[in-house]
C-alpha positions, -999 to 999 in steps of 0.1 A, spaced: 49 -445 705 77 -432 682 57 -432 647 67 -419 613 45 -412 582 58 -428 551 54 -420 513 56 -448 489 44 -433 459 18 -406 440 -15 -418 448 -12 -439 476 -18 -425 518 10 -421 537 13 -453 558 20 -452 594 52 -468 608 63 -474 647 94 -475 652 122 -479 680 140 -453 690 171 -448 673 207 -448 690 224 -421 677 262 -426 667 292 -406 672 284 -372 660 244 -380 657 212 -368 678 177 -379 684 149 -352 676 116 -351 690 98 -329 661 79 -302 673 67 -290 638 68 -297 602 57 -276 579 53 -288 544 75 -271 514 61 -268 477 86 -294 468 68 -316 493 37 -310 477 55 -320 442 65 -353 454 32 -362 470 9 -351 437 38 -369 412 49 -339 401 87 -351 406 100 -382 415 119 -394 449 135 -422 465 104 -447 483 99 -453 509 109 -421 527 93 -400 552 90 -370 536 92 -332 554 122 -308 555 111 -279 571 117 -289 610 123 -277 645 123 -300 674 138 -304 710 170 -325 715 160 -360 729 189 -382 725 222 -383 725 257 -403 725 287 -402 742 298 -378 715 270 -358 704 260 -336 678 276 -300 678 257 -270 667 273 -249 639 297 -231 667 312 -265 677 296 -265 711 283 -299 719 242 -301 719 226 -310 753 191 -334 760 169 -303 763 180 -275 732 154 -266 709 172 -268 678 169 -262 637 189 -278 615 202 -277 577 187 -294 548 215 -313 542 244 -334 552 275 -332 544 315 -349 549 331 -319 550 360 -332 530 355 -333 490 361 -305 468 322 -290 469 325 -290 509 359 -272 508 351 -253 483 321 -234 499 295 -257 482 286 -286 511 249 -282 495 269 -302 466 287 -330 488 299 -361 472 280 -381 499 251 -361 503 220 -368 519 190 -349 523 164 -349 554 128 -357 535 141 -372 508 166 -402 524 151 -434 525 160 -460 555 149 -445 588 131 -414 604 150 -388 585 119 -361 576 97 -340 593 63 -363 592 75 -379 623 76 -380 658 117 -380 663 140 -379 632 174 -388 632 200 -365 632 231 -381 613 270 -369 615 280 -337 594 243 -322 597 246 -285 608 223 -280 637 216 -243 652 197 -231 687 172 -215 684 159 -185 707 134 -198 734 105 -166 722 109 -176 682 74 -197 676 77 -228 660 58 -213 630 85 -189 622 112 -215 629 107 -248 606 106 -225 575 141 -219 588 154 -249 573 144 -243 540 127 -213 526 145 -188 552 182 -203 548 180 -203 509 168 -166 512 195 -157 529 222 -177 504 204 -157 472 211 -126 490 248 -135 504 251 -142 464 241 -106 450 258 -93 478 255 -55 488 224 -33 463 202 -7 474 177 -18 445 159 -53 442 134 -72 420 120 -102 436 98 -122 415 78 -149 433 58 -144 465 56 -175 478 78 -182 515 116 -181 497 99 -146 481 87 -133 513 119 -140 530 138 -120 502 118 -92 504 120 -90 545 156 -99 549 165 -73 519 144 -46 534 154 -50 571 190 -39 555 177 -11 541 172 -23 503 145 -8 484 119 -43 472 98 -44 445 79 -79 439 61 -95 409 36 -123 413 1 -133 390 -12 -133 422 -26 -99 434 -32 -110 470 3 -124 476 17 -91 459 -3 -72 489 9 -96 510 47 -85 500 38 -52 517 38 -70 551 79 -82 550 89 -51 536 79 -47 497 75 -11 481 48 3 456 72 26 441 94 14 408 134 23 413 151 40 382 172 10 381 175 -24 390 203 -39 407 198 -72 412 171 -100 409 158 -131 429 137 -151 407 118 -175 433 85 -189 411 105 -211 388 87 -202 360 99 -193 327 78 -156 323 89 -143 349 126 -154 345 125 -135 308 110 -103 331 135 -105 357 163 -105 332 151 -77 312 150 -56 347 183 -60 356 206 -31 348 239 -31 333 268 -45 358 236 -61 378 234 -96 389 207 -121 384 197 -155 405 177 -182 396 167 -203 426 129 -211 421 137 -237 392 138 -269 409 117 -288 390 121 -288 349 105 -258 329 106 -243 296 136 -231 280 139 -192 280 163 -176 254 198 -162 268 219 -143 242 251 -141 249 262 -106 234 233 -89 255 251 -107 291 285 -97 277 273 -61 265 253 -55 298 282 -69 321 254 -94 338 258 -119 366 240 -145 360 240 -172 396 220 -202 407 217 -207 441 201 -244 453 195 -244 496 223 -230 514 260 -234 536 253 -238 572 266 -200 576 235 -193 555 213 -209 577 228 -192 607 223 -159 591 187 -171 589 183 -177 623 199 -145 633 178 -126 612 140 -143 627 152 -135 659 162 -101 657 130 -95 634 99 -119 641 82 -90 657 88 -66 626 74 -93 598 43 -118 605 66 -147 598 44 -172 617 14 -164 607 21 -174 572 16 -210 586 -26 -208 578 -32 -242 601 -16 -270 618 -28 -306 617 -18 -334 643 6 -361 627 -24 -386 624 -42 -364 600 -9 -354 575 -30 -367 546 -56 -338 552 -29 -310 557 -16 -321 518 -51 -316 507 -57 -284 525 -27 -274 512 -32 -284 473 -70 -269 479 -67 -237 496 -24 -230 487 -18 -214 518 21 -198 522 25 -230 546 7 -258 563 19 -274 595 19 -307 609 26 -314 642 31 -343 663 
């Protein structure tokens, strides 16, 4: 039976719901989830570490197989139509596609925005069986050899990887502090272009692991740009000193409130600094994304940063295991 997991607060088990298959509208699809895997932000919302919208079915890191369909389905991100059958990602978000932010390259900041794991009313997260697929959501193929493992992340880490690095746009040097998935991806998708990577993290073994999606030993004479993924304030201070003069700077690991850090404004001025923040990702990001895994899942170990999968019944374990042991990612699947 069609059954979704639902959140209703810090504290409390995530309470099983059947439900009826939706009937998807004009421009909608039916998803039959082939694996979640669970974010950090996830893992915020479920310890009461940041607040949500309850109930809600929580998960935004998805790939699934096409299920159902109306008359006028769904389209992928070319405007091709999605068929019963297509093994498909999709982005974080939804969007009109009319205000100012969606025409003005910022559909991540919609007027009528909704988010998959975090809208309440229906199936619309990964801790599912199906989710609901609503109009203006940007849905992608995926190849038919790219594991699940390597495609969920897609959604989230993978795609706002590849909007931090549309944003410092072409370097030979980067600085990417923060190892965890939206780190990893950095590193790979900057080195596979031939950037030279250098990563900071407290944590030795997830600096070694940097080695594996392309990070260097060596320390370049200069700097030119920096990804700050930990959303911490240390190593924002560190990531700004690094940057050379004329180099750029983006913040997208702070999601969730942190300390102030001091920002003077004659050393941006003086130093000719670019200072962006980039929160997920334009559905050409995503694309990117999935461009990228497929050309490169056999280069970088991609899904083996997914440590263990748990069936759907036992989603209160995987948040354990994944608050005891902090893997790169946990899995749930259906």
């Amino acid at each position: 039976m069609p059954t979704a997991y639902y959140f209703d607060g810090p504290g409390q088990p995530l309470r099983p719901e059947v439900f009826a298959l939706p009937a998807p509208g004009p421009g909608e699809a039916v998803v039959r989830v082939s694996l979640c895997t669970l974010c950090g932000s996830d893992l915020h919302t479920y310890f009461g570490r940041r607040a949500e919208p309850t109930p809600v079915v929580l998960g935004h890191e998805m790939v699934g197989v096409v299920e159902r369909l109306p008359n006028k389905p769904l389209s992928d991100i070319h405007g091709e139509p999605l068929r019963v059958g297509d093994r498909i990602t999709w982005s974080v978000i939804g969007a009109c596609g009319h205000c100012f932010p969606c025409t003005h390259d910022l559909p991540q900041k919609c007027d009528t925005l909704f988010k998959y794991g975090k809208k309440t009313g229906g199936p619309f997260g990964g801790l599912t069986t199906h989710c609901h697929l609503l109009n203006g959501t940007a849905a992608v193929k995926l190849p038919a050899d790219l594991p699940d493992e390597a495609a969920a992340p897609l959604m989230c880490a993978t795609a706002t990887a590849a909007a931090c690095l549309r944003a410092v746009g072409p370097i030979e040097t980067l600085l990417v502090t923060g190892a965890g998935l939206l780190g990893l991806s950095a590193c790979a998708m900057a080195s596979a272009a031939g950037v030279w990577v250098v990563v900071c993290d407290r944590d030795d073994a997830r600096v070694a692991l940097a080695k594996q999606f392309g990070a260097t030993d060596g320390w370049p004479e200069r700097i030119d740009a920096a990804v700050e993924m930990s959303g911490a304030a240390d190593p924002t201070r560190f990531a700004l000193s690094q940057v050379r003069t004329g180099g750029t700077l983006v913040l997208a690991g702070s999601v969730t409130p942190t300390p102030p850090i001091e920002l003077h404004p004659e050393e941006v001025v003086r130093r000719c600094l670019r200072i962006v923040g980039v929160h997920n990702y334009t559905p050409a990001d995503l694309l990117t994304a999935v461009r990228f895994m497929g050309e490169n899942q056999r280069r970088f170990p991609f899904a083996e940063l997914v440590s263990r999968v748990f069936p759907l019944s036992e989603v209160g374990e995987a948040f354990a295991f994944a608050a005891r042991e902090k893997p790169i990612r946990v899995g749930v699947r259906a």
